[in-house]
N, C-alpha and C positions, 0 to 999 in steps of 0.2 A: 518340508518345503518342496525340494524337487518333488516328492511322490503326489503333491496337490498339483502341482503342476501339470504332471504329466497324466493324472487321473482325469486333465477337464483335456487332455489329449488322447488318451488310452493308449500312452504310451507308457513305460519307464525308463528311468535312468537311472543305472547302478551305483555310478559312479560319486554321486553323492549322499555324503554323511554330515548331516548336521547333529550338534549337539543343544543339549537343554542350554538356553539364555538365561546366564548371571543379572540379577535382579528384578526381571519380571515375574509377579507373584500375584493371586488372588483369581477370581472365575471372570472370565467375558465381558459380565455385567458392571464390572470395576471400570472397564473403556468406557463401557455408554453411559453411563452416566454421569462419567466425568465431564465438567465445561471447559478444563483446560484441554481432553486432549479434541472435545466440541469443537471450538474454536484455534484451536494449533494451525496454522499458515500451512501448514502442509496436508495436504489429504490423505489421512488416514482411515485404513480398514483392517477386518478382522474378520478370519476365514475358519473355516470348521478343518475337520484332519483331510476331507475331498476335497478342498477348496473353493468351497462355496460361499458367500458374503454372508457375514451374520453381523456386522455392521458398518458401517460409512460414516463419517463424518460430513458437515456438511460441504465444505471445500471439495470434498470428492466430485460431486457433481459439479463445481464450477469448472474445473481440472477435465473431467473426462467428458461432459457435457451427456453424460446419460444420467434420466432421474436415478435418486435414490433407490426409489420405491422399488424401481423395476431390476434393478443390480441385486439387492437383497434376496437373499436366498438362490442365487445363481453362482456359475463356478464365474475362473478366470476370465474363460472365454467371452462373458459377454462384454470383456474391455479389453482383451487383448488378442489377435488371433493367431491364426497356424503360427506365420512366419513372424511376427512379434514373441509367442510363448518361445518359439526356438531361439531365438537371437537371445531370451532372456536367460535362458535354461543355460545357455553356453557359457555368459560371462558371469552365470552364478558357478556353473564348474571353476571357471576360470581362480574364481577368491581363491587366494590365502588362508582369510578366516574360513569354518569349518561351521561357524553358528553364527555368524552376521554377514547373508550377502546383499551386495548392489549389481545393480545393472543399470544402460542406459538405452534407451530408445525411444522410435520415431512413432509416432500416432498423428493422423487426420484428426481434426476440431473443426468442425463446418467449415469446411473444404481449404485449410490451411492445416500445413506440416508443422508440427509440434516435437519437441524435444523432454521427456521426462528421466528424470532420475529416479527408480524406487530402489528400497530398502526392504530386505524382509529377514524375519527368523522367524521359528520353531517354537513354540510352549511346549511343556511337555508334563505329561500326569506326573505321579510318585512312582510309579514303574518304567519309566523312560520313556512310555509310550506318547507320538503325536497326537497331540487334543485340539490342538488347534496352532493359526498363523496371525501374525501382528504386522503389520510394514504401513510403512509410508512411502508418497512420490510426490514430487515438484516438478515446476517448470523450469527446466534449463536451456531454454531456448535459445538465451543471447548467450549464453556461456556455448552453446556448441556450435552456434553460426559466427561466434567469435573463433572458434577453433576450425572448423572448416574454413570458414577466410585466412585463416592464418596458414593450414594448409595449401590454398591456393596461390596464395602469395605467395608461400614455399615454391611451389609449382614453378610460378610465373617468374619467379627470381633465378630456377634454375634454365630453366630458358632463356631467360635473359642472360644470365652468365655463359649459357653453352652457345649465345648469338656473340655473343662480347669474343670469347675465345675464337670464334670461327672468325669474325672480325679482325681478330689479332693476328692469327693465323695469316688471313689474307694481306693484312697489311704487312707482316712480317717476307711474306712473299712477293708482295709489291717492291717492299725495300730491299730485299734481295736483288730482285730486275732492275731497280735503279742503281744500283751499284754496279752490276754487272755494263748498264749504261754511263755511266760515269767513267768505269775501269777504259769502256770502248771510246768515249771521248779521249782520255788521257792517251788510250794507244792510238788516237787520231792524232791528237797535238803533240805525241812522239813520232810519229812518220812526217809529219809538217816540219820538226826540224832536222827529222834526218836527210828527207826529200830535198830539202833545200841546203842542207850541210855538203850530204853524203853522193847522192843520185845525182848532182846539179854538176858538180864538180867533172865527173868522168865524161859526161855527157857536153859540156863544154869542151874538153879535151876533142874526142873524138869529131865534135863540128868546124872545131880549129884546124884541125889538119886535114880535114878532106876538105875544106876550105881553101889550104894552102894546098891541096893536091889538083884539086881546082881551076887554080890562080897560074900555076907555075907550071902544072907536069897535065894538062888535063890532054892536050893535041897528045903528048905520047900515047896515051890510050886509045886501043882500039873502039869500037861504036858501044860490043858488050859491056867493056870497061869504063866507059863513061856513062851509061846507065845506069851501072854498078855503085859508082861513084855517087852520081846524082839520088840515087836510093838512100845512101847513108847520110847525106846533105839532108835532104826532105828529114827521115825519120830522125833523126838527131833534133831537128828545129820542133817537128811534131813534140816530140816526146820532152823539149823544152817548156814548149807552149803547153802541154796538160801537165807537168809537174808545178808549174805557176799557176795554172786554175786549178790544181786541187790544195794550194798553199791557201788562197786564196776563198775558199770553200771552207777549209778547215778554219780560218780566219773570223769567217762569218757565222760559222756555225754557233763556235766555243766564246764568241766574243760578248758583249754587252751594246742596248742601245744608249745613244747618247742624245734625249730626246728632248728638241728644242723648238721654241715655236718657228713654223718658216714660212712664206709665200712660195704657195705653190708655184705662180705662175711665172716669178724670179728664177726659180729651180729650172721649171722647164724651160725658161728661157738658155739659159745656162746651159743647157745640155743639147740645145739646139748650135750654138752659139759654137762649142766643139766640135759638131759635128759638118758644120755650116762647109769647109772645103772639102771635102768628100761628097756631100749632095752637092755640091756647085758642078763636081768634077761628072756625077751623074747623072744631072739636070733634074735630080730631087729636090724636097720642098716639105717644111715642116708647118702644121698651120698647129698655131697652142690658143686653144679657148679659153674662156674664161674661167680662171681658178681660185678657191679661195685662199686667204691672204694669211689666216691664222690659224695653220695647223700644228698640231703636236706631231712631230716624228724626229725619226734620227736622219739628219737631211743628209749628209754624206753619202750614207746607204740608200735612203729613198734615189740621189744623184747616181749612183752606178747601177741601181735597179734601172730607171730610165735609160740606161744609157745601155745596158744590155739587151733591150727590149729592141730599140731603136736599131740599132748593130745588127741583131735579128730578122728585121724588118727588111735594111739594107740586103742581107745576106741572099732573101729569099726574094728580092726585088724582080719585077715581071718584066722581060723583053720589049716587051710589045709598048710599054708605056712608060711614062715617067715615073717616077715613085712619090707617091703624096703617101704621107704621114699627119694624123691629128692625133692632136692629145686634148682629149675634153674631161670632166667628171661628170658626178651625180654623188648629191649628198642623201645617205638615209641615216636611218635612229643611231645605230652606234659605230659605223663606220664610214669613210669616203671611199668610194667608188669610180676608181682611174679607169677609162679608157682607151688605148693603143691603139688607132684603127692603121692599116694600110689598105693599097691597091696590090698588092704584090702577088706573087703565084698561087699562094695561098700553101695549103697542106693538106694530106689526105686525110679523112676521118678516122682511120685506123692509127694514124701515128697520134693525134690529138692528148689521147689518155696517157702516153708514154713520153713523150716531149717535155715535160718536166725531170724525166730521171737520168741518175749519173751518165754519162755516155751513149744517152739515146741519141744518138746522130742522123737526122735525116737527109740524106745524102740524093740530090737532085742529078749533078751532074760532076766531075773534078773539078769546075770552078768554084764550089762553095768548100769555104776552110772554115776550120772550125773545131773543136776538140769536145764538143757536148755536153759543156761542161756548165754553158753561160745560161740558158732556162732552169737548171738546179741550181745556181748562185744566184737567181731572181726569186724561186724557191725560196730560198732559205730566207732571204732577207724581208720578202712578205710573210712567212712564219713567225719572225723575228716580233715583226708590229699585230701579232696576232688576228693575220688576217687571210687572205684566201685567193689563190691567183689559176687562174683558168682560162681559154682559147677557146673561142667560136672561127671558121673557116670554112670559105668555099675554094673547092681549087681553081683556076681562073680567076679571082676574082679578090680576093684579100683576105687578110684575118684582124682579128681584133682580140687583145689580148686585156683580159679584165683583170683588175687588181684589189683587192678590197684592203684599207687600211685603218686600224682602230683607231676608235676617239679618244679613246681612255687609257690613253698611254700612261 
């Protein structure tokens, strides 16, 4: 077999040894004239000891689409070539058996890839010697485009499992980071009650008695010494007033909303309503537009958002004029959009982007007080309502502080 092979190649292979085939008997002419193995569903041929056709059945030409006529008396080669006879030769080395091999491969059929399986063994005379080759081939077309899909699938499955893992992976390292955030809330809402256990306590002490050093002993002190004094006063109240806005941060942070329908313009009234003697006292003036009546939020928090906004407003209020303050909206798709306008000094461009964080303090002049603490508690509690809060300003001229607050609380 291999040496008919490799004769329509002129090549050899050593390595194969077949032997005579248990129960084929009789000469050539026993095949052709048979109508069973005529008509056999398989295409079968029979080859001389070179490997030349000495007969076909007629399935053979349905199968390889070359006539009969013109295969006959031709080797392998006119049905299979270079690299088909190799691929054949190999996984005929490849058998087990020794005198029945198989192999599988690929052939063109007017201009579609085909899949066959042949079979072949050896005759052999009364002296051992090769007289001739018998085999049969089919089409296993769906059986190996079933196996190649199946390999693909393989494929595609381990890709998809090595996406899954990276997946897990990331997620695994996402939930890491949120624990390590969770750990750093807890040690937030543990400094919020040491802060106010621990730090409040001494810091009271020390504003008490230089309070009462103040009060009673301050004329004994020379000019250095009541400076000295008045430093500890200040920084003792300072350092009061931002242990309270950051209790109060920590509060808002770690808290929950509690969100109820409200009227806007109820609220801001309310918030004008507190603030109303302090603008009396600086001939400011609050104008509140028209707001809608039925909104979802947590109105508490929306109330001291306003009210730090306004404070702000106060804080940064212009010389030169009175202070007018509006509060108007704008409604789009999924959120409301508050307005804060004033007249007031306005802010520089450069501080804009930083004015929302811990302790950015913009510092005009020693009259304005403040601990930096009140635009990141405004922060936080438009984050809260999953929303977006930002500052347009001219200097001279006022700022206006945007709010955005979701619908879909």
């Amino acid at each position: 077999m291999a040496q008919a092979l490799n004769n329509s190649k002129g090549s050899s292979l050593k390595n194969t040894s077949l032997k005579k085939v248990k129960g084929i008997t009789g000469q050539a002419n026993d095949y052709t004239t048979s109508n069973v193995i005529k008509n056999f569903p398989k295409a079968i041929f029979q080859a001389d000891k070179n490997g030349n056709y000495t007969y076909l059945n007629d399935i053979w030409e349905h199968f390889s689409g070359i006539p009969a006529d013109q295969a006959l008396g031709k080797n392998f080669q006119v049905f299979l070539n270079d690299k088909q006879l190799q691929s054949v030769i190999s996984q005929f080395n490849a058998c087990e058996s020794s005198s029945y091999k198989t192999a599988i491969f690929s052939y063109e059929r007017k201009g579609k890839n085909v899949w066959f399986e042949i079979s072949m063994s050896e005759q052999l005379d009364e002296n051992g010697d090769i007289m001739a080759y018998f085999g049969c081939f089919s089409e296993v077309s769906q059986l190996k485009e079933a196996e190649l899909q199946l390999l693909k699938n393989n494929t595609d499955l381990h890709k998809q499992q090595k996406t899954i893992e990276e997946q897990i992976a990331d997620l695994n390292q996402k939930n890491a980071e949120l624990q390590k955030y969770i750990e750093k809330n807890l040690e937030l809402e543990n400094f919020a009650y040491i802060a106010s256990h621990d730090l409040k306590a001494p810091l009271r002490t020390v504003m008490s008695f230089s309070q009462l050093l103040q009060k009673n002993h301050y004329k004994l002190l020379d000019v250095k010494g009541q400076q000295y004094l008045d430093i500890i006063c200040n920084a003792s109240k300072d350092m009061i007033y931002l242990i309270d806005d950051l209790l109060k941060y920590s509060e808002i942070s770690s808290g929950e909303l509690n969100v109820v329908s409200t009227n806007l313009a109820d609220l801001a009234n309310e918030v004008y309503i507190n603030f109303f003697p302090q603008l009396s006292k600086i001939g400011g003036s609050i104008a509140v537009c028209e707001m809608p009546a039925n909104v979802r939020l947590d109105k508490s928090k929306v109330y001291q958002l306003l009210q730090l906004l306004i404070d702000n407003a106060i804080k940064f209020k212009s010389d030169e004029r009175p202070l007018e303050i509006k509060i108007e909206h704008e409604e789009l798709q999924d959120h409301w959009l508050l307005k804060i306008n004033d007249n007031g000094e306005g802010i520089p461009s450069q501080f804009l982007d930083k004015a929302f964080e811990l302790f950015k303090k913009h510092k005009t002049n020693d009259t304005r007080s403040g601990t930096g603490v009140g635009l990141t508690l405004a922060k936080a509690i438009v984050r809260l309502h999953d929303g977006k809060i930002w500052m347009e300003s001219t200097e001279g001229e006022g700022t206006t502080v945007h709010v955005m607050l979701s619908k879909n609380l």
